[in-house]
C-alpha positions in Angstrom: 0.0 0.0 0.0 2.8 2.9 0.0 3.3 4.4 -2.9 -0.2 4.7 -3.1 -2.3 7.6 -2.1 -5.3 7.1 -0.2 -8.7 8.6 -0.4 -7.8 10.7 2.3 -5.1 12.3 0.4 -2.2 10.8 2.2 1.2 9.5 0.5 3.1 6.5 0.8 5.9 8.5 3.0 3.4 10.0 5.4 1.7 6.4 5.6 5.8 4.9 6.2 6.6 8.2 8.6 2.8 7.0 10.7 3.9 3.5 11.0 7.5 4.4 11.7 6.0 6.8 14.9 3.6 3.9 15.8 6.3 1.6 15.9 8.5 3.4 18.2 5.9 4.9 20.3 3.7 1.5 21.4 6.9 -1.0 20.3 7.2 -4.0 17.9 5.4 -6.3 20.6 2.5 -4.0 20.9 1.7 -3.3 17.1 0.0 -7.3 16.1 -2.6 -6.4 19.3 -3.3 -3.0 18.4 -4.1 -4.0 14.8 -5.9 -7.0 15.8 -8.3 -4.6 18.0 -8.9 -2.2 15.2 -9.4 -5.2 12.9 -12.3 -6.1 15.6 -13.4 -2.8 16.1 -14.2 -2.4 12.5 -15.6 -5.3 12.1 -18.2 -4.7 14.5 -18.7 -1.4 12.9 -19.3 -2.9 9.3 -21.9 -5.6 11.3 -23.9 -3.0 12.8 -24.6 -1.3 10.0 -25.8 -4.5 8.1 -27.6 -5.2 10.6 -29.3 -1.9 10.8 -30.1 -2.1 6.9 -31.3 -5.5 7.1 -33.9 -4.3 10.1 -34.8 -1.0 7.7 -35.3 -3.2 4.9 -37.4 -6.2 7.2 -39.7 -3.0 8.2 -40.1 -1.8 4.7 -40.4 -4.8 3.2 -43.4 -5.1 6.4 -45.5 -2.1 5.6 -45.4 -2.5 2.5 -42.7 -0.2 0.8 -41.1 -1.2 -2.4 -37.2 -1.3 -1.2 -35.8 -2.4 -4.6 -36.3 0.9 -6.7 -32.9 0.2 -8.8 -35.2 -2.2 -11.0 -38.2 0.6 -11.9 -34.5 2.9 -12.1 -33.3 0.1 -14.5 -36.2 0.4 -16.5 -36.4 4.3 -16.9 -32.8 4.0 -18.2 -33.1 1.4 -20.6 -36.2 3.7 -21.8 -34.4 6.4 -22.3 -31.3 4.3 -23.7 -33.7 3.2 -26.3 -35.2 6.5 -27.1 -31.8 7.9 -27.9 -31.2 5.0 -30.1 -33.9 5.6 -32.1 -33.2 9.4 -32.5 -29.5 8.5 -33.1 -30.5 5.6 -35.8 -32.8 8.4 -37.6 -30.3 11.4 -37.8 -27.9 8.6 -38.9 -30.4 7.3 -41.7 -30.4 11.3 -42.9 -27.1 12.2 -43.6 
């Protein structure tokens, strides 16, 4: 991952400088821990919030709300996909 800037807007040396302060600050014993407990920490993050959308979409899906949208979205576009087809097909039939 360094030499690689992240969305964040941070470069490979800032990333190797971050590392190199972490290292000396906590110690190579204390590094494999603290990653482990961000690893957890995020993971719990990422399973909240799935399980947050799966109850939104369980309620939704209860009182009747139409969750999936992206296929009438789908549908609009291929419409409109088609429409400038047939307006590209006719200017292309003039000339």
């Amino acid at each position: 991952m360094i030499g690689t800037s992240l969305p964040l807007f941070i470069s490979g040396a800032e990333i190797a400088f971050i590392l190199f302060i972490v290292l000396m600050v906590f110690g190579a014993d204390k590094v494999p821990e603290i990653a482990r407990g961000l690893g957890k920490g995020m993971r719990q993050i990422k399973d909240a919030t799935n399980d947050i959308k799966s109850e939104i979409t369980k309620s939704a899906e209860k009182h009747g709300v139409d969750v999936d949208i992206t296929k009438d979205v789908r549908k609009e576009i291929d419409k409109v996909k088609e429409d400038i087809n047939d307006v590209a097909g006719s200017v292309k039939r003039d000339l």
